[in-house]
Backbone as CSV, one residue per row, in Angstrom:
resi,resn,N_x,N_y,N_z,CA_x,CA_y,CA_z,C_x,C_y,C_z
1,UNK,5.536,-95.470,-99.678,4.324,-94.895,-99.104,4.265,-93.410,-99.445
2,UNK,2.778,-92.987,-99.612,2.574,-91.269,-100.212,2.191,-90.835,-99.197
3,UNK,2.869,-89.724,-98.984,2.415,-88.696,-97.844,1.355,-88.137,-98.519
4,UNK,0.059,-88.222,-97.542,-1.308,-87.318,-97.941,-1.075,-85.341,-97.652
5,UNK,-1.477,-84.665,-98.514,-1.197,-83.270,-98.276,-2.126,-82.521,-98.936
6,UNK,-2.469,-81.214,-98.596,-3.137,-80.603,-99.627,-2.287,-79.683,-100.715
7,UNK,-3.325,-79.948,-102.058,-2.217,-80.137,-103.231,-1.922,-78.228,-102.681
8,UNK,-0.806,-77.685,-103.563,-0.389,-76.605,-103.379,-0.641,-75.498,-104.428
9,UNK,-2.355,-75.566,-104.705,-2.233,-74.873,-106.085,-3.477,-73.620,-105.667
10,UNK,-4.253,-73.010,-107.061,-5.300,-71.872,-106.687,-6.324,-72.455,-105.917
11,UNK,-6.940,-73.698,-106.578,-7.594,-74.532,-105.799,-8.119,-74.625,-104.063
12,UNK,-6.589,-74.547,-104.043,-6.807,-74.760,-102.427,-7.221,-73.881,-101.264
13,UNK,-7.627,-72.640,-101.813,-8.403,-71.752,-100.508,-9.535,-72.421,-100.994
14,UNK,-10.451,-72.884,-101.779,-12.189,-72.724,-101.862,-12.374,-74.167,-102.007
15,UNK,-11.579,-75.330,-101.973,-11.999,-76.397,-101.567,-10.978,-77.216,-100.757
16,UNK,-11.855,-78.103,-99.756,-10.635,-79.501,-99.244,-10.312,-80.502,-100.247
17,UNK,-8.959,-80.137,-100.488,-8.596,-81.539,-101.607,-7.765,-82.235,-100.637
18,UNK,-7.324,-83.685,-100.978,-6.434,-83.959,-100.477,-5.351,-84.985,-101.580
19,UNK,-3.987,-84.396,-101.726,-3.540,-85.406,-102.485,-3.152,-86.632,-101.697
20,UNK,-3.992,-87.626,-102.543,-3.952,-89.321,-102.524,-2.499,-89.684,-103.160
21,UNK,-1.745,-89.492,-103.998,-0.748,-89.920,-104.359,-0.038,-89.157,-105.747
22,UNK,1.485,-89.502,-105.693,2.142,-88.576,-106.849,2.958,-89.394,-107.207
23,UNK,3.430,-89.862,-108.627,3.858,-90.813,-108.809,4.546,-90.398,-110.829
24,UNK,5.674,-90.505,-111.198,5.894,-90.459,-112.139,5.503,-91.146,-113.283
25,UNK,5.225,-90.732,-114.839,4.528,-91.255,-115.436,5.362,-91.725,-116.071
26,UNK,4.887,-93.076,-117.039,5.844,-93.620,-118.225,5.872,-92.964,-119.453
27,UNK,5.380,-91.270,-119.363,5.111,-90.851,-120.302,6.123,-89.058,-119.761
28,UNK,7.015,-89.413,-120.889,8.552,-88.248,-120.490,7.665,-87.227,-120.015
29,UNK,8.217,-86.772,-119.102,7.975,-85.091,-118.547,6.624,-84.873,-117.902
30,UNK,5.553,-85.972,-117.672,4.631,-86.206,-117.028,4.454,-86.951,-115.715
31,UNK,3.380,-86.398,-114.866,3.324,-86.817,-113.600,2.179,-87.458,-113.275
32,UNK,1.482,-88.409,-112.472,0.392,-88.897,-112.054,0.066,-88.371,-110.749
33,UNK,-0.919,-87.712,-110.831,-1.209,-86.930,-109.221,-3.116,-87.251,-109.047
34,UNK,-3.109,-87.732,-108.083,-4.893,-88.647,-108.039,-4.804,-87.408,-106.415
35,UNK,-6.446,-87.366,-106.672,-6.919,-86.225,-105.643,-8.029,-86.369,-105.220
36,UNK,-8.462,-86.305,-103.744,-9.859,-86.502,-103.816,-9.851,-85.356,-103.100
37,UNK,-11.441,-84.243,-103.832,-11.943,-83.317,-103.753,-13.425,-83.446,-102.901
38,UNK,-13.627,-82.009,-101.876,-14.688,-81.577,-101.427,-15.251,-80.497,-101.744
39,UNK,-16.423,-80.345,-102.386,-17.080,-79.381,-102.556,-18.154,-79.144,-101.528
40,UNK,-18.369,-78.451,-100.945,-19.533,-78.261,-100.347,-20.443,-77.442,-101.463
41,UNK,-21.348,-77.920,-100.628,-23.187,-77.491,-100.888,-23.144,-75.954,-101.736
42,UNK,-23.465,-75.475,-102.889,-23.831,-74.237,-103.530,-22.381,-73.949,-103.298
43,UNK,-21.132,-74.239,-103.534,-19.750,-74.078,-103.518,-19.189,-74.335,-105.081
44,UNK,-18.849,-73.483,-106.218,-18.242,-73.407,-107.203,-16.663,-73.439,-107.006
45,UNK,-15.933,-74.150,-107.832,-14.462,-74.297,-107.790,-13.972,-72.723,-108.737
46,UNK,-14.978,-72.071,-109.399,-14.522,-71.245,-110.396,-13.614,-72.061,-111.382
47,UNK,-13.701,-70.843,-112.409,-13.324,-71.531,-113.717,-11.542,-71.756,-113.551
48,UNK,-11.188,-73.037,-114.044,-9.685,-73.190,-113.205,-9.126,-74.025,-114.963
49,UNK,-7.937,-74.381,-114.797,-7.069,-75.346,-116.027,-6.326,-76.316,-115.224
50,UNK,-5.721,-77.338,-115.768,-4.918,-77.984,-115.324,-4.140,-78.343,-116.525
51,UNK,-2.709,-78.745,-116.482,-1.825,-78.915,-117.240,-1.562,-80.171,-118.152
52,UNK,-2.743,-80.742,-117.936,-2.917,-82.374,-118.513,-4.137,-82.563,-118.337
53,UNK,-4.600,-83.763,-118.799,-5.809,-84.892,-118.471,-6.274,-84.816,-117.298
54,UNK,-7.668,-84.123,-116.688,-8.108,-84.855,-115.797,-9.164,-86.082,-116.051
55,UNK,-9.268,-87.004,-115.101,-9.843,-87.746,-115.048,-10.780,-88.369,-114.226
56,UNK,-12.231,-87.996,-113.948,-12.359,-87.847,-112.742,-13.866,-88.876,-112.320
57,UNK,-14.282,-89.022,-110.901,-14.935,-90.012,-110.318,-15.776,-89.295,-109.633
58,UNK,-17.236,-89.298,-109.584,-17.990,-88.670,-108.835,-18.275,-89.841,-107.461
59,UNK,-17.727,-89.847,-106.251,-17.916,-90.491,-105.161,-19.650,-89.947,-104.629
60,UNK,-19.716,-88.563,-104.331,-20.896,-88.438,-103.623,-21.508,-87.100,-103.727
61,UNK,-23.023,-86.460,-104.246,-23.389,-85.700,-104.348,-23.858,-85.512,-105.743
62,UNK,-24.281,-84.160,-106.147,-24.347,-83.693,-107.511,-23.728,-83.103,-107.634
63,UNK,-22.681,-82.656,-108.769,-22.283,-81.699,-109.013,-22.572,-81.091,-110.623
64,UNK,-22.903,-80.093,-111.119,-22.898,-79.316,-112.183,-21.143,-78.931,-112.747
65,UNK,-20.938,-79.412,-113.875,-19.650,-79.574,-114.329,-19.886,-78.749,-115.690
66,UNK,-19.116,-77.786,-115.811,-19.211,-76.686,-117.254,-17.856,-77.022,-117.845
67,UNK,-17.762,-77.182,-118.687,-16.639,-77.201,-119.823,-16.713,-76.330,-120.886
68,UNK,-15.772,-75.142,-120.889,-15.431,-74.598,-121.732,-16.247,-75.382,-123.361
69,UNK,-16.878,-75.153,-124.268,-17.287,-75.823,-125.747,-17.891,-76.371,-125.483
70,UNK,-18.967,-77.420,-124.536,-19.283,-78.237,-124.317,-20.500,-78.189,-123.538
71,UNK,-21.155,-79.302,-123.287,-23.018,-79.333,-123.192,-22.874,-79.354,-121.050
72,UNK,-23.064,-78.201,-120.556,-23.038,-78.584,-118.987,-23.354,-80.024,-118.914
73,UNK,-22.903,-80.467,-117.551,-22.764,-81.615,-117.485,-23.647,-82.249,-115.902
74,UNK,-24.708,-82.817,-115.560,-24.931,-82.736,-114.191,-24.382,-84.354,-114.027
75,UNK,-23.421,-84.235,-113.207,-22.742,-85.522,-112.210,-23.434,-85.857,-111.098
76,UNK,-23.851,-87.362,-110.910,-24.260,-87.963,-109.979,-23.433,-88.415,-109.422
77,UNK,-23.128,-89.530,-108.025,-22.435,-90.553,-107.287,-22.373,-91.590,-108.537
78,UNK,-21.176,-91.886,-108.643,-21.208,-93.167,-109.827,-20.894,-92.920,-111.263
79,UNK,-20.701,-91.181,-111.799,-20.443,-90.725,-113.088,-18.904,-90.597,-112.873
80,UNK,-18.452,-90.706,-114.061,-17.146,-90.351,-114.277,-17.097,-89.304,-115.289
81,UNK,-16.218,-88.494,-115.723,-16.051,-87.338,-116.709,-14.663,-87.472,-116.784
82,UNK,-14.002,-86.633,-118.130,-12.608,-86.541,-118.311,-12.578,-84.918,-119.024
83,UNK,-11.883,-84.190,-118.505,-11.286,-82.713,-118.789,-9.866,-83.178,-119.721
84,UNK,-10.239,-82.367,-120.944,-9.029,-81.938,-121.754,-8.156,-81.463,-121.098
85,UNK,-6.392,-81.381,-121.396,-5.598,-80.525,-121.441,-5.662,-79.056,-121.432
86,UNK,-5.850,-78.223,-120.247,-5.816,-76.589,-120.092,-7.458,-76.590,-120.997
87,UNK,-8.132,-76.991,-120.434,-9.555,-77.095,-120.926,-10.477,-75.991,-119.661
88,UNK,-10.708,-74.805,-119.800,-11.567,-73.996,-118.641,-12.630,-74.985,-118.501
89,UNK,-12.949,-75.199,-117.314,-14.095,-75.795,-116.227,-14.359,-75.007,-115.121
90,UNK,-15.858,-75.638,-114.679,-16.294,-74.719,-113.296,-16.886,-76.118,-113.276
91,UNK,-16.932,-76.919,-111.632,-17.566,-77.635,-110.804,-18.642,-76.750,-110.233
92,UNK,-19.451,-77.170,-109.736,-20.705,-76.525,-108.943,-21.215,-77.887,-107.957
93,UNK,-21.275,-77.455,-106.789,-21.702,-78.640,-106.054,-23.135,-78.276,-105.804
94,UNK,-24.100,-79.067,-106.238,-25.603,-78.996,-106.103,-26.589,-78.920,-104.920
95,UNK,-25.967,-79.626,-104.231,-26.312,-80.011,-102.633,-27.235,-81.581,-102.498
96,UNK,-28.149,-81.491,-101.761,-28.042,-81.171,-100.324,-26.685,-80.987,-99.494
97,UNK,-26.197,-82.075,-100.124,-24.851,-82.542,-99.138,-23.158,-82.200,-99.968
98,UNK,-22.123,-82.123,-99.106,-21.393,-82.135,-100.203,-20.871,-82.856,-101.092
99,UNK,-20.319,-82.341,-101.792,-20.175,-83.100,-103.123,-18.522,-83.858,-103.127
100,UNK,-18.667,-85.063,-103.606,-17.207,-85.285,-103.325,-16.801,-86.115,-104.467
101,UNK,-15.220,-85.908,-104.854,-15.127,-86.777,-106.040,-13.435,-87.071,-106.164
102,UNK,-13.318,-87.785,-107.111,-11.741,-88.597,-107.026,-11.325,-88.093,-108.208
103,UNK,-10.083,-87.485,-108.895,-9.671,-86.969,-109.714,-7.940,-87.647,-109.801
104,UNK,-7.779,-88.080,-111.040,-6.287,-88.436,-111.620,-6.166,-87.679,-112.908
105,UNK,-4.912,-87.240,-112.613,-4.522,-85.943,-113.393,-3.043,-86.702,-114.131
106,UNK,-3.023,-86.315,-114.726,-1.923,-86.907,-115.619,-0.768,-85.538,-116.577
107,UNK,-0.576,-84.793,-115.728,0.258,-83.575,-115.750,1.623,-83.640,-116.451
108,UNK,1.819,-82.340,-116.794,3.309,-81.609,-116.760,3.480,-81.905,-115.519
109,UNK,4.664,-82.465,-115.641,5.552,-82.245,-114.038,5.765,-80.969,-113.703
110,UNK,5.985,-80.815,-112.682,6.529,-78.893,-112.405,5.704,-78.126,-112.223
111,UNK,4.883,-78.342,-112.566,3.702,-77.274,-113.180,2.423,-77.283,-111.911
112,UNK,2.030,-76.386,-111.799,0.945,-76.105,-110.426,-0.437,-77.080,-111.222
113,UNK,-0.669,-77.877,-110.160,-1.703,-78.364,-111.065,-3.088,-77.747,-111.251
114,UNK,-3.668,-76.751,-110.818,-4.658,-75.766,-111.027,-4.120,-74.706,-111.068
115,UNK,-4.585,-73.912,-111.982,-5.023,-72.785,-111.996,-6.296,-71.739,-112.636
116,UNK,-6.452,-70.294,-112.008,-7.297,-70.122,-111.946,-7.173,-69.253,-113.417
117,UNK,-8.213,-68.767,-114.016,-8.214,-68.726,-115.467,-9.538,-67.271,-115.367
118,UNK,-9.877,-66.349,-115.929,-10.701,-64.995,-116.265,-11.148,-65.069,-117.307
């Protein structure tokens, strides 16, 4: 059984995440860490990296998704998206309501899984 926690990274002053589970990968020196995220309403995550693959699930809301090279992205309830390796992103939660979504990350072990990036 996974103890639920909030993950321990930059992330965590400007949104409620909660880690869903952490689990070693079959892939050397990698970790599986699944997260479900709250954005509230006109709430940006700022531009952040993560150390692997995200992979992610839009549960509820809109959110505006920027990727570093890439065409903005507007996420509905029901879209999925995938973030490169140390790929800069900014979430934007659209509103009305907040925005909520499921994320599996497929990491460096060790390694903070956000951070924040200038």
């Amino acid at each position: 059984m996974t103890t639920r926690h909030q993950p321990e990274d930059e992330l965590a002053g400007k949104l409620k995440r909660t880690e869903l589970q952490r689990q070693p990968s079959s892939i050397l020196g990698r970790e599986i860490v699944q997260v479900r995220t709250e954005i509230p309403a006109g709430v940006e995550s700022g531009w952040h990296i993560h150390p692997g693959e995200e992979v992610g699930y839009i549960l509820a809301g809109t959110v505006h998704m920027m990727i570093q090279d890439q065409t903005t992205l507007t996420l509905r309830a029901g879209d999925g998206f995938l973030i490169p390796p140390r790929t800069p992103h900014n979430a934007t939660d659209l509103g009305p309501g907040t925005g909520l979504m499921l994320s599996t990350y497929i990491v460096e072990t060790g390694q903070p899984l956000a951070t924040f990036v200038h």
